[in-house]
C-alpha positions as CSV (number, residue, x, y, z in Angstrom):
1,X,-107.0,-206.0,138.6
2,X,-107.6,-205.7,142.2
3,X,-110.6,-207.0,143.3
4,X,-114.1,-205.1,144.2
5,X,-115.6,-205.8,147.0
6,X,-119.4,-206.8,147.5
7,X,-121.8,-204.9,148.8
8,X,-123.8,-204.8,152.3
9,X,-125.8,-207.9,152.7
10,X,-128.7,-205.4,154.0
11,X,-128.0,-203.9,150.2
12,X,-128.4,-207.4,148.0
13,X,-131.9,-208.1,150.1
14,X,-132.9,-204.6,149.2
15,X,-132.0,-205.2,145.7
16,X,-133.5,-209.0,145.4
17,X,-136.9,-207.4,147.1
18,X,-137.3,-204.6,144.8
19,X,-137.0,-206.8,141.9
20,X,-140.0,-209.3,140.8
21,X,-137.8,-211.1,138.5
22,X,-135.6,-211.8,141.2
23,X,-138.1,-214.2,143.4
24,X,-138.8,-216.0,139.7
25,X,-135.5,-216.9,139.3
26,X,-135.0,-218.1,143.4
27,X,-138.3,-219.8,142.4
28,X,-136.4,-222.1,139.8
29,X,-133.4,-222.8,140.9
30,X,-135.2,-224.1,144.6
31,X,-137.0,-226.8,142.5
32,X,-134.5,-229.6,143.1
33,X,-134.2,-228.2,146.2
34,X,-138.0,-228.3,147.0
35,X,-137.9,-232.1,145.1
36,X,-135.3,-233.5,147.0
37,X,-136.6,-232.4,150.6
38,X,-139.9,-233.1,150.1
39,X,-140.7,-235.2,147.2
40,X,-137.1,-237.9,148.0
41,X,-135.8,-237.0,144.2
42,X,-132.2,-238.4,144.0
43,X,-129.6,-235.8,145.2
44,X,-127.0,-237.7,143.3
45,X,-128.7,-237.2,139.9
46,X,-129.2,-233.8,141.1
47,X,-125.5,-232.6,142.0
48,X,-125.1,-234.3,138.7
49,X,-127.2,-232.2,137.0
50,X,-125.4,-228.6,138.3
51,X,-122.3,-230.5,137.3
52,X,-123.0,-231.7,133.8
53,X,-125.2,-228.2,133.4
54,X,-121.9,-226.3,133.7
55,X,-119.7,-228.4,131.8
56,X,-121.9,-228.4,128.8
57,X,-122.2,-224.7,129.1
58,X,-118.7,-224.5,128.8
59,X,-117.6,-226.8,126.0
60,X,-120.8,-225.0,124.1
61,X,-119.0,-222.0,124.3
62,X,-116.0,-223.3,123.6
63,X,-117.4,-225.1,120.1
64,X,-118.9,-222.0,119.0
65,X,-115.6,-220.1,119.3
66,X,-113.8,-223.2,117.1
67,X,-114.7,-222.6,113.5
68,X,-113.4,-218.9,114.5
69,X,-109.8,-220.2,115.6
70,X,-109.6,-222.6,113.2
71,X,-110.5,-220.9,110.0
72,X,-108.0,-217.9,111.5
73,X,-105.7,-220.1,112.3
74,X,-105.5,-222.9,109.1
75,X,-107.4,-221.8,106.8
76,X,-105.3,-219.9,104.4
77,X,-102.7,-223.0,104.3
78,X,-105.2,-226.1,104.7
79,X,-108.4,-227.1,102.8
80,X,-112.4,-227.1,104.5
81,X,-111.9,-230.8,105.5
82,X,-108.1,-230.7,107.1
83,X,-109.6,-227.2,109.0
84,X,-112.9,-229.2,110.1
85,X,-110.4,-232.1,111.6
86,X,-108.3,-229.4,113.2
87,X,-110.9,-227.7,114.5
88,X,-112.1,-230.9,116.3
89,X,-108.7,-231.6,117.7
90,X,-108.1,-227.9,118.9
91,X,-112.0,-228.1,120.6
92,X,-111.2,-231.1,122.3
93,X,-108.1,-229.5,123.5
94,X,-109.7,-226.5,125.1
95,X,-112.2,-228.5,126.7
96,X,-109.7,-231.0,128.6
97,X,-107.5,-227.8,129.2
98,X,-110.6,-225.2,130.3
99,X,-113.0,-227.9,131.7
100,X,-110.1,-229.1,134.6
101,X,-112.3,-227.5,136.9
102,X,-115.0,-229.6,136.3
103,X,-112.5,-232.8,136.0
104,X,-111.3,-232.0,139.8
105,X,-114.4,-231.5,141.2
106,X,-115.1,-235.2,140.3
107,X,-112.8,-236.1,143.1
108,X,-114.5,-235.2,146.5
109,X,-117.7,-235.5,144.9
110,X,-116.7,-238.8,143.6
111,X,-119.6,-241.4,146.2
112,X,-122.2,-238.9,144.4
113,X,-120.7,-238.1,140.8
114,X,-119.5,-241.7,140.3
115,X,-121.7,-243.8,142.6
116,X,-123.8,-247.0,142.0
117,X,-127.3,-244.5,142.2
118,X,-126.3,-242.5,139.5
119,X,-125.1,-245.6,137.3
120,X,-128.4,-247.2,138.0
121,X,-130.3,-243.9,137.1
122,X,-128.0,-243.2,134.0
123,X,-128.4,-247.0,132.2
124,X,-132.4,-247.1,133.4
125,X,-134.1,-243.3,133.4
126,X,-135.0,-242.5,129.7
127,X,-136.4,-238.9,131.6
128,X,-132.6,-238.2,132.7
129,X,-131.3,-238.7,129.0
130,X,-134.0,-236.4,127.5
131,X,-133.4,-233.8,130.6
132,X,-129.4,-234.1,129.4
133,X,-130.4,-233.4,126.1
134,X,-132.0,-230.9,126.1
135,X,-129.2,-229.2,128.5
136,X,-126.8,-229.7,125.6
137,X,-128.9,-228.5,123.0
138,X,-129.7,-225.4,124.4
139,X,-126.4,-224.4,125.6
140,X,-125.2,-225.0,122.1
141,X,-128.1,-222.9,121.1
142,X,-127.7,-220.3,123.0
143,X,-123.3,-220.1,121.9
144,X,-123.8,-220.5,118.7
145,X,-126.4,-217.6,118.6
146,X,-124.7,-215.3,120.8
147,X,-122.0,-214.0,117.7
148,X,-118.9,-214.9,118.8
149,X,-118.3,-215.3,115.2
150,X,-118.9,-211.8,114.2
151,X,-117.9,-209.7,116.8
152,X,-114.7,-207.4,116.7
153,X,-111.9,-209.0,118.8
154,X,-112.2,-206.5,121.8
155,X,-116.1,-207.6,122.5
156,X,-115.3,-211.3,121.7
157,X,-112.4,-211.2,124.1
158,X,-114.8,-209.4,127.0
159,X,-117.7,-211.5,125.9
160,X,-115.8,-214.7,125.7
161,X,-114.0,-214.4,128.7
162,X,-117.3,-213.0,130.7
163,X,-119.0,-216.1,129.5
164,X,-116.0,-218.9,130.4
165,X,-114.9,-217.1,133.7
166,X,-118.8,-217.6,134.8
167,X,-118.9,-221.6,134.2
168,X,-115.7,-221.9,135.7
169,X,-116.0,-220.2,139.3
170,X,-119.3,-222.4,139.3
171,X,-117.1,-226.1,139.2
172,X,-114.4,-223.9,141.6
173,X,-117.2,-223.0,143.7
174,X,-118.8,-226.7,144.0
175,X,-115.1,-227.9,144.8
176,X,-115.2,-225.8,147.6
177,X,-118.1,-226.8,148.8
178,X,-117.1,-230.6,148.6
179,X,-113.9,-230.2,150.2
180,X,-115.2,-228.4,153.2
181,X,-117.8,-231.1,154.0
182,X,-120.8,-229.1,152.9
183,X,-121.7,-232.4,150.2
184,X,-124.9,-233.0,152.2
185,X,-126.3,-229.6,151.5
186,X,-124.6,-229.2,147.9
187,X,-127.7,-228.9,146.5
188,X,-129.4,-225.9,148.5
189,X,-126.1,-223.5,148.4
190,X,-125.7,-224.4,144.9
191,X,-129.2,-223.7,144.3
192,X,-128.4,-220.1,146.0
193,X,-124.7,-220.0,144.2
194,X,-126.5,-220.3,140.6
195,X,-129.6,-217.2,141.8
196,X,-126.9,-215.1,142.8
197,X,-124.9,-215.6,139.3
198,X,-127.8,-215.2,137.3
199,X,-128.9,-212.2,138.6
200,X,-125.2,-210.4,139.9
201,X,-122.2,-211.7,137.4
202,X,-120.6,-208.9,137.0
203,X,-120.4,-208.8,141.6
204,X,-119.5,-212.3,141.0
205,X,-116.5,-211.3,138.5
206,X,-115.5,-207.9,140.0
207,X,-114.8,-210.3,143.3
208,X,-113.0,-212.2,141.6
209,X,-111.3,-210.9,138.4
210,X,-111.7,-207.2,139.3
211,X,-113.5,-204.7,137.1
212,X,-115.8,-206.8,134.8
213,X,-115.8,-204.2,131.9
214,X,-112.1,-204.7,131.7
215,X,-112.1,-208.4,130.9
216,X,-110.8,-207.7,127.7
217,X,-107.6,-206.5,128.5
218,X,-104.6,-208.9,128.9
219,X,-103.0,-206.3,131.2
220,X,-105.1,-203.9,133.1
221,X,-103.0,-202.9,135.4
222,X,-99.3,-202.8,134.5
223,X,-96.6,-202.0,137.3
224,X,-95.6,-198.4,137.4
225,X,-91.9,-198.1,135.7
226,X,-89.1,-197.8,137.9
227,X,-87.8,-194.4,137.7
228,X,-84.0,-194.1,136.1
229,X,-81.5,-192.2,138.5
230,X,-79.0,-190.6,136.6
């Protein structure tokens, strides 16, 4: 699908103004931002956090989709506990597969993703585990509640692939970011990067992908037939 071009920046500051909500969500995502600048929190642990926030998000989603594929997939010809193992296997799968985003973005970011700091933080903060937690848990929340095991094939395929396109423009878009030198101020942009995808995904996708309603379709736009001369 071809992709839809964003509106006027005059038209997203009208938008973001007009809305209340809008200035809340800013509001949140500017707190590492705000801690960072002002209160010297670790920007290590915090680039970490973006980064281990969206890969959770993803294999969430990714595990709540699993029993679906498995039991569709095995269960008329294995038993619960052969389907449970396969189930793993094929999770695991996805996630090395999906998540490569996330594994390349490990490599320009590597002196703040895989630096001493972030060791020392990761074998000494108790706060950092809890914080990483509680990520996890509610992601997994959150997929396993959202029906992906009940909803008609069309919706789980636009649903699903809504969900999963989201988390992985956010690693491509932290990538970018790396490789063009912007590291230092990784945290601020992303801070901006994650306000804008909460409050316009579907600009986000229609950017991208093209129509966002159309997700579900495997071929939106076929090429016109070639007419037959006789």
């Amino acid at each position: 699908m071809r992709p839809i071009p964003l509106p006027s920046l005059a038209q997203h500051l009208r938008e973001f103004s007009a809305e209340p909500e809008a200035w809340l969500v800013l509001a949140r995502n500017l707190i590492p931002v705000i801690g960072i600048y002002a209160f010297g929190w670790s920007a290590a642990v915090a680039v970490f956090s973006y980064w281990f926030d969206g890969f959770a998000g993803l294999a969430a989603i990714l595990a709540a989709l699993t029993p679906r594929a498995a039991r569709e997939t095995y269960g008329k010809t294995a038993g619960p506990f052969t389907t449970f193992l396969f189930g793993c296997f094929t999770w695991a799968i996805l996630v090395a597969f999906l998540g490569l985003p996330y594994w390349i973005v490990l490599i320009p970011l590597h002196d703040l993703l895989l630096g001493q700091e972030l060791r020392t933080q990761l074998m000494t903060s108790h706060s950092l585990w809890v914080s990483m937690a509680i990520i996890v848990g509610t992601h997994f929340w959150k997929a396993f509640h959202a029906g992906y095991d009940t909803l008609p094939e069309k919706d789980l395929k636009q649903r699903v692939r809504w969900d999963l396109y989201l988390f992985v423009l956010r690693a491509i878009a932290m990538f970018v970011m790396a490789v063009h030198g912007l590291a230092f101020v990784l945290v601020p942009l992303m801070a901006l990067l994650l306000t804008y995808f909460e409050l316009w995904p579907a600009r986000v996708l229609g950017a991208v992908f093209g129509d966002p309603t159309r997700l579900h379709e495997d071929n939106p736009d076929p090429p016109p037939k070639r007419k037959r001369w006789r």
